[in-house]
C-alpha positions as CSV (number, residue, x, y, z in Angstrom):
1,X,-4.8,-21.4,17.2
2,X,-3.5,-20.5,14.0
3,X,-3.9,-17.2,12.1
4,X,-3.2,-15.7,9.3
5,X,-3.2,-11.7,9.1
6,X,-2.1,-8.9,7.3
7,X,0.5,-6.5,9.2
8,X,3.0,-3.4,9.4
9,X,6.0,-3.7,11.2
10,X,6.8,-0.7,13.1
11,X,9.1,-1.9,15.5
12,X,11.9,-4.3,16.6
13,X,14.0,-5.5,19.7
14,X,17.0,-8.1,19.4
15,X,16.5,-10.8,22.0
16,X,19.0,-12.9,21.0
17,X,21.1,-14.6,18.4
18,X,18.7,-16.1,16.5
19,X,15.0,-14.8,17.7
20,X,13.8,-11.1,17.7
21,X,10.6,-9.4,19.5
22,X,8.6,-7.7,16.7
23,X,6.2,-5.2,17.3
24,X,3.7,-4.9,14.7
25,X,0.3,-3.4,13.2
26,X,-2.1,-6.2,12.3
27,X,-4.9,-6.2,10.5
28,X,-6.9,-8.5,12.5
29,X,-5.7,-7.9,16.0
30,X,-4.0,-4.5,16.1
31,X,-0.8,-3.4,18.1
32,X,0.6,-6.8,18.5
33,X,3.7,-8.3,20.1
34,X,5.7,-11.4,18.0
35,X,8.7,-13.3,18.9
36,X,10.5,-14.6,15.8
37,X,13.0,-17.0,15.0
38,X,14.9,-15.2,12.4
39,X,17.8,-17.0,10.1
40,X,20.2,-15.1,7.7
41,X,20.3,-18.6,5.6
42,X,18.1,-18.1,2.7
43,X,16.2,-21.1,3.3
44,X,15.4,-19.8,6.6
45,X,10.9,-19.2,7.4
46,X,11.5,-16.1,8.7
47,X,14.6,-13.9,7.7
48,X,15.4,-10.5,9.7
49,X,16.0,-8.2,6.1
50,X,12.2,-8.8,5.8
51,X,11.6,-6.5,9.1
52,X,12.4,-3.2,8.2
53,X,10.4,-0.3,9.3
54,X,6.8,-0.3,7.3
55,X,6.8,-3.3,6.0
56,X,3.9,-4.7,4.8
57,X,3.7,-8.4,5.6
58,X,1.8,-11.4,5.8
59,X,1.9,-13.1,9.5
60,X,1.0,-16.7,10.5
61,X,1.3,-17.1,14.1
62,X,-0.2,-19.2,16.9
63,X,-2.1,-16.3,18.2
64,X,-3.3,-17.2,22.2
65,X,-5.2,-13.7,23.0
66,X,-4.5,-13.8,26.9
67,X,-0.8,-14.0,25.3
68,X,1.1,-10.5,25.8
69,X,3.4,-12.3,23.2
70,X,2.3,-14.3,19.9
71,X,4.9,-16.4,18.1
72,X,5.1,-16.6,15.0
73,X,5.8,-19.2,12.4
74,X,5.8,-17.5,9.3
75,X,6.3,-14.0,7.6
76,X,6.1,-13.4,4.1
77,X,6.2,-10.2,2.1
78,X,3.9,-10.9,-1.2
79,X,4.4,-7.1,-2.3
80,X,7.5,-5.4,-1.3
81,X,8.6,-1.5,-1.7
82,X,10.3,-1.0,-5.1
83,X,11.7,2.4,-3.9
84,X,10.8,3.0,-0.4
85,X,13.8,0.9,1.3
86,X,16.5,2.4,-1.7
87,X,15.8,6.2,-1.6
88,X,17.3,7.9,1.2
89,X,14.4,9.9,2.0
90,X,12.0,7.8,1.7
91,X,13.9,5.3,4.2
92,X,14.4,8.7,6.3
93,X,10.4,9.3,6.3
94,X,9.7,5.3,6.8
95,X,11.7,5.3,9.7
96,X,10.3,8.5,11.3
97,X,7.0,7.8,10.9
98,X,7.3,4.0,12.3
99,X,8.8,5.4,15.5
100,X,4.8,7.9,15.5
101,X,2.9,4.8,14.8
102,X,5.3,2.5,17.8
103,X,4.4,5.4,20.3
104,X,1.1,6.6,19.4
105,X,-0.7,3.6,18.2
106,X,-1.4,0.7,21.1
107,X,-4.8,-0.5,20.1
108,X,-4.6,-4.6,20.3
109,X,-8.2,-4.6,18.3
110,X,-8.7,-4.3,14.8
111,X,-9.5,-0.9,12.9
112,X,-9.8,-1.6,9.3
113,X,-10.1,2.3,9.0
114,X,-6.8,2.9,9.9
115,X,-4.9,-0.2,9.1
116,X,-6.1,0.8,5.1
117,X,-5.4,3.9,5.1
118,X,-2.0,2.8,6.5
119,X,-1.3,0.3,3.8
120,X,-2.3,3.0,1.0
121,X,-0.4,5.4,2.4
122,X,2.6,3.8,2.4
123,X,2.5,2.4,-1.0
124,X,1.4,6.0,-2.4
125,X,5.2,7.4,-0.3
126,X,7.0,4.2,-2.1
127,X,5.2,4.9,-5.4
128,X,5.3,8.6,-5.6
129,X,7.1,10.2,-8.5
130,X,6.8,14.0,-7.2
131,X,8.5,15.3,-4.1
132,X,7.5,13.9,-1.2
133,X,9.5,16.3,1.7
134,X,5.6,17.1,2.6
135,X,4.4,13.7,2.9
136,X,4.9,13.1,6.6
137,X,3.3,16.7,7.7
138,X,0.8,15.7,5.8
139,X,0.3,11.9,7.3
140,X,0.5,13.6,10.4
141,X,-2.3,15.7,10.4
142,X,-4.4,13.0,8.6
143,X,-3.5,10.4,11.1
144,X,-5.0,12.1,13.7
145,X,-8.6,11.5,11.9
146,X,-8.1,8.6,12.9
147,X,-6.9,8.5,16.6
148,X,-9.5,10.9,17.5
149,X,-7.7,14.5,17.6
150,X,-8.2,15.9,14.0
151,X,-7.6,19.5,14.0
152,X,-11.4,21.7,14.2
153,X,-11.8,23.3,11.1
154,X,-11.8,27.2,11.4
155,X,-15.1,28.3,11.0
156,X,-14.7,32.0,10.0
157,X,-10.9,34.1,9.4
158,X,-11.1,36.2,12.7
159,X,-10.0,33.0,14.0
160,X,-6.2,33.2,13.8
161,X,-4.3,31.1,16.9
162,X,-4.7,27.2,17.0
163,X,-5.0,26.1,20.5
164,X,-2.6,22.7,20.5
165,X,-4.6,21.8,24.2
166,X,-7.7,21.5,22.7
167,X,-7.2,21.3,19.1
168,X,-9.5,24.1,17.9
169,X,-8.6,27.8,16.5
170,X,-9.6,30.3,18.0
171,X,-9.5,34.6,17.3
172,X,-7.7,35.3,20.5
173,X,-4.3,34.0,22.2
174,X,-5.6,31.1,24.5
175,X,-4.7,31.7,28.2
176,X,-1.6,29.3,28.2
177,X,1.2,28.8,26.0
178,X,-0.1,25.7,24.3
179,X,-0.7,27.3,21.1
180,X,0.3,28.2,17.2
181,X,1.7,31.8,16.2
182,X,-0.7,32.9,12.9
183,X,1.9,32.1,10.7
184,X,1.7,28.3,12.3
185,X,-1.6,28.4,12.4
186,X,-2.1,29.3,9.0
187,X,-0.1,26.5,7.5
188,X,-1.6,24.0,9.7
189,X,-4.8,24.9,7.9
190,X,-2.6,24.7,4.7
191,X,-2.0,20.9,5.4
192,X,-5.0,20.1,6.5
193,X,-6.3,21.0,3.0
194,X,-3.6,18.6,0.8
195,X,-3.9,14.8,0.1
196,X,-0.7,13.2,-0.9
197,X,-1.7,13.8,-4.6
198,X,-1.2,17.4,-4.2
199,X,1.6,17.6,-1.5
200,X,3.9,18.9,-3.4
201,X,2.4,21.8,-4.3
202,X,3.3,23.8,-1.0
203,X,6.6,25.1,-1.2
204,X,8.4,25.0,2.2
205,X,12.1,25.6,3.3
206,X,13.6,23.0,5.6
207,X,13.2,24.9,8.2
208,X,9.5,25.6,8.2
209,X,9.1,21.7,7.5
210,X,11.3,21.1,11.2
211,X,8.7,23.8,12.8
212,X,5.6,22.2,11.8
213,X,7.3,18.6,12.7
214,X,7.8,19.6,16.1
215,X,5.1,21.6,16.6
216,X,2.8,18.8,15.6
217,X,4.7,16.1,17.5
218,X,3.9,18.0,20.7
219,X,0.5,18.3,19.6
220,X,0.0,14.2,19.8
221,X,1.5,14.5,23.1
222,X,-0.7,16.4,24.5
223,X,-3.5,14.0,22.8
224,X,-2.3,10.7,23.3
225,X,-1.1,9.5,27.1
226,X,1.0,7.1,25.3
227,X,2.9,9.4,23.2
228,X,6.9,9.5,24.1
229,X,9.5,11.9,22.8
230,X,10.0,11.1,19.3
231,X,13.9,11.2,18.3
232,X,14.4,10.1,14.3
233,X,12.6,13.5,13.2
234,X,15.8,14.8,14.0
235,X,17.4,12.8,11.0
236,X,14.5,13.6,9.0
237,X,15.2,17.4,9.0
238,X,19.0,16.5,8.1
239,X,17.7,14.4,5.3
240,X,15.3,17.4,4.2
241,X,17.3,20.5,5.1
């Protein structure tokens, strides 16, 4: 049958000339697969420029659920980015941060939870006036609030190391190496304190930034099962050094 949902595109895959695999975050039906026919004509249904990484669409689709793949028949996009696709990096962000939603996010049910604070989030990084070199550390720790591995909060200061394994800090280096220095540890806490209305007030150099990136990419993979390596954080840090 026909529906009509709200969605994020995260993902894409040519198949050929003219049609395109689409993987994107839907409102009503989560992680879902679409093939599109896709026309560079301007009176074309669906065009490709519309599919860049966070987009914020509107889908209709004949949606089968025993379907691995729904295909669509229209995608419109009533309220595009006015910066987000123009400033370098913000595009550099939007594409990192599509490629940790692709690989960490495969729910195919619907978590209004997530899926708003997704759209917000996004239109708070295209809207944003301030710096926003913080903004993914902080959608990264935030994120995981909502896949179900949000960082214990430390419950008095002897507690100085944050165990990665099992996501608490604790006041003695855990028996493994899966674990922040204090240093780490400490701005972990840090980020877990800001919103994206005050992100910009912690100063970090580059290289602080490119620890904390990897250090908490390697803490969804030892979350989430479906968590691959993540490769654009590597232009990110060029963007940001």
């Amino acid at each position: 049958m026909l529906q009509s949902t709200r969605g994020i595109v995260l993902h894409t895959i040519p198949y050929s000339d003219s049609r395109i695999i689409a993987r994107i975050y839907t409102e009503r039906s989560g992680f879902t697969s679409y093939m599109l026919s896709v026309s560079r004509s301007k009176k074309g249904k669906i065009r490709g420029n519309i599919l860049q990484p966070l987009t914020q669409i509107e889908i209709v689709a004949d949606h089968r659920e025993k379907n691995a793949m729904q295909t669509a028949r229209e995608i419109s996009c009533p309220e595009p980015y006015l910066h987000l696709q123009d400033d370098i990096v913000k595009t550099s962000i939007a594409l990192f941060l599509a490629e940790v939603l692709y690989k960490s996010v495969k729910e195919e049910e619907p978590n209004p939870p997530l899926f708003s604070f997704l759209t917000n989030a996004f239109h708070i990084l295209d809207l944003h006036e301030e710096g926003v070199a913080n903004f993914h550390l902080v959608f990264l720790v935030q994120l995981t609030r909502y896949l179900g591995f949000y960082p214990q909060q430390r419950s008095f200061e002897g507690k100085t190391f944050f165990d990665l394994k099992d996501g608490v800090f604790r006041s003695a280096i855990p028996p493994h190496p899966l674990y922040l220095e204090e240093a780490e540890s400490r701005l972990l806490e840090e980020l877990m304190q800001l919103s994206f209305d005050n992100m910009q007030t912690l100063a970090l150099t580059g290289e602080w930034r490119g620890k904390m990136v990897k250090h908490l990419l390697q803490y969804y993979q030892l979350h989430l099962s479906s968590m691959h390596d993540v490769k654009s954080h590597h232009v990110l840090e060029a963007v940001l050094s």
